[in-house]
C-alpha positions as CSV (number, residue, x, y, z in Angstrom):
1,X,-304.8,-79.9,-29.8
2,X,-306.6,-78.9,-26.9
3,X,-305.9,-75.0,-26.8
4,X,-306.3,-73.1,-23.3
5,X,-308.0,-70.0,-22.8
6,X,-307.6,-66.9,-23.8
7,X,-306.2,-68.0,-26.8
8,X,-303.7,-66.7,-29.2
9,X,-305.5,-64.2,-30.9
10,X,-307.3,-62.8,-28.1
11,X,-304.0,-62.2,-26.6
12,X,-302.6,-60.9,-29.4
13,X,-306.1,-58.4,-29.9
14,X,-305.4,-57.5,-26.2
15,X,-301.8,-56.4,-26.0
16,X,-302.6,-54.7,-29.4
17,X,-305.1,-52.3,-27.3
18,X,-302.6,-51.5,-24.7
19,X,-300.3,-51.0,-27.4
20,X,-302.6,-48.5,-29.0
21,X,-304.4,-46.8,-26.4
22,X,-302.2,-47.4,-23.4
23,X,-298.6,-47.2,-25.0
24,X,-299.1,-45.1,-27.9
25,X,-300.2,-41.9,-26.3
26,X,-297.4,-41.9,-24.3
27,X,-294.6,-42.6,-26.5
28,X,-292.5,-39.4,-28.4
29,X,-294.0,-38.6,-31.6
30,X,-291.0,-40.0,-33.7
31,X,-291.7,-42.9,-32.1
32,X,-295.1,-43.3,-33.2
33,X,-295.0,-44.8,-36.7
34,X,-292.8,-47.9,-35.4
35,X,-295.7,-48.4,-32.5
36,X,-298.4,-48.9,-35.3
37,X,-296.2,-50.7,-37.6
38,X,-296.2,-53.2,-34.7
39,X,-299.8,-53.0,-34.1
40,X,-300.9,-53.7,-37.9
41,X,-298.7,-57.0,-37.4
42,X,-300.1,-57.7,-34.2
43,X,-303.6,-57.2,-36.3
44,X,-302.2,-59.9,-38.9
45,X,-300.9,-62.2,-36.5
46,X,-304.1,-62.5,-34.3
47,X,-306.1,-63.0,-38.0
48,X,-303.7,-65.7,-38.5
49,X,-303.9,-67.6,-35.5
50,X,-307.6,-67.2,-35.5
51,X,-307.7,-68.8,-39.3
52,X,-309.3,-72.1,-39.2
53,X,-306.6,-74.8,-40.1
54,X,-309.2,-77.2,-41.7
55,X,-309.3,-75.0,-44.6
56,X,-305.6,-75.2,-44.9
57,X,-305.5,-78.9,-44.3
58,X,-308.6,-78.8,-47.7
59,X,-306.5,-76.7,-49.6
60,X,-303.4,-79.1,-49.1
61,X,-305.8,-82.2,-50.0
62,X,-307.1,-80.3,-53.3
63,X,-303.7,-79.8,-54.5
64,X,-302.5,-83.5,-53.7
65,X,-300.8,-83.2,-50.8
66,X,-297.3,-81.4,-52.1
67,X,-297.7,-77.5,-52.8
68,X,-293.9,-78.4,-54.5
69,X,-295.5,-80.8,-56.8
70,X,-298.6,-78.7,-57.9
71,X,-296.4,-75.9,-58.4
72,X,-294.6,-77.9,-60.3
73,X,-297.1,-79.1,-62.6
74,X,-298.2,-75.5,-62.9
75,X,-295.2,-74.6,-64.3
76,X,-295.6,-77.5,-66.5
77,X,-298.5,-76.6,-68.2
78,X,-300.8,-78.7,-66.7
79,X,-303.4,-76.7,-65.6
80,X,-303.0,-74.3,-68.3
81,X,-306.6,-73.2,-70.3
82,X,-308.1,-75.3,-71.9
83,X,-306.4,-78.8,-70.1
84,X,-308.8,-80.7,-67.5
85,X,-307.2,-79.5,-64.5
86,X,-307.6,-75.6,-65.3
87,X,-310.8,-74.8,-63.4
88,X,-310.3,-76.8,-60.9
89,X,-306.2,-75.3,-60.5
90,X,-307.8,-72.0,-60.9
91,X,-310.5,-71.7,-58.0
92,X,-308.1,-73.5,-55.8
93,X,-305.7,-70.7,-56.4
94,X,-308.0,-68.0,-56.1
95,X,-309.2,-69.7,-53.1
96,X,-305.6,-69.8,-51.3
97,X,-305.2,-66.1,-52.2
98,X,-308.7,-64.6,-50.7
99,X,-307.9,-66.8,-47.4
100,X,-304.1,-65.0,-47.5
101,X,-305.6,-61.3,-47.9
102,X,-308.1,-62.0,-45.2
103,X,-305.4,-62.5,-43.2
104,X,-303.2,-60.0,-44.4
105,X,-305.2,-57.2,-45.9
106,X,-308.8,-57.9,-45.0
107,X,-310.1,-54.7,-46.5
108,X,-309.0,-55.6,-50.0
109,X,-311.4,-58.2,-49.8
110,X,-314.0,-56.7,-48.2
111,X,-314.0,-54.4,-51.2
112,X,-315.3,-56.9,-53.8
């Protein structure tokens, strides 16, 4: 899809500024917490909508297509240790997860 500028995330990143440095100061102190509540998820939501959706659409193709299905077959031993599937199951999983905490808590991942 052809996307227009400024895009989702930079408008996101922008009202998050006002928010903090505009809004913030001003609000009552009891007040304050909820303001940066709504930043952080601000944060997130910009991260997200900045994530490249190729790596999603990759991810989806690695596990065949239906998340339901690999699941599934998880929970059917099929990519327990040992079978054919496991590395393969296991980087793919680990892979999902670092893309999630990038988005959601970047820091933890900055950390390794």
């Amino acid at each position: 899809m052809l996307r227009e500028e400024p895009g989702a995330a930079d408008l996101l990143a922008t009202a998050r500024d006002v928010l903090l440095n505009d809004l913030l100061p001003a609000l009552p102190a009891e007040k304050a917490f909820a303001a940066r509540m709504v930043a952080n998820a601000m944060a997130i939501a910009a991260r997200e909508a900045a994530q490249d959706t190729a790596r999603d659409a990759a991810a989806l193709a690695r596990m065949g297509g239906d998340p339901r299905a690999f699941a599934a077959a998880i929970r059917a031993g099929a990519h327990d240790p040992g079978t054919p599937g496991h590395a393969a199951a296991a980087t793919l999983l680990d892979d999902i997860t670092r893309a999630r905490c990038a988005v959601s808590t970047p820091r933890a991942i900055a950390r390794r």
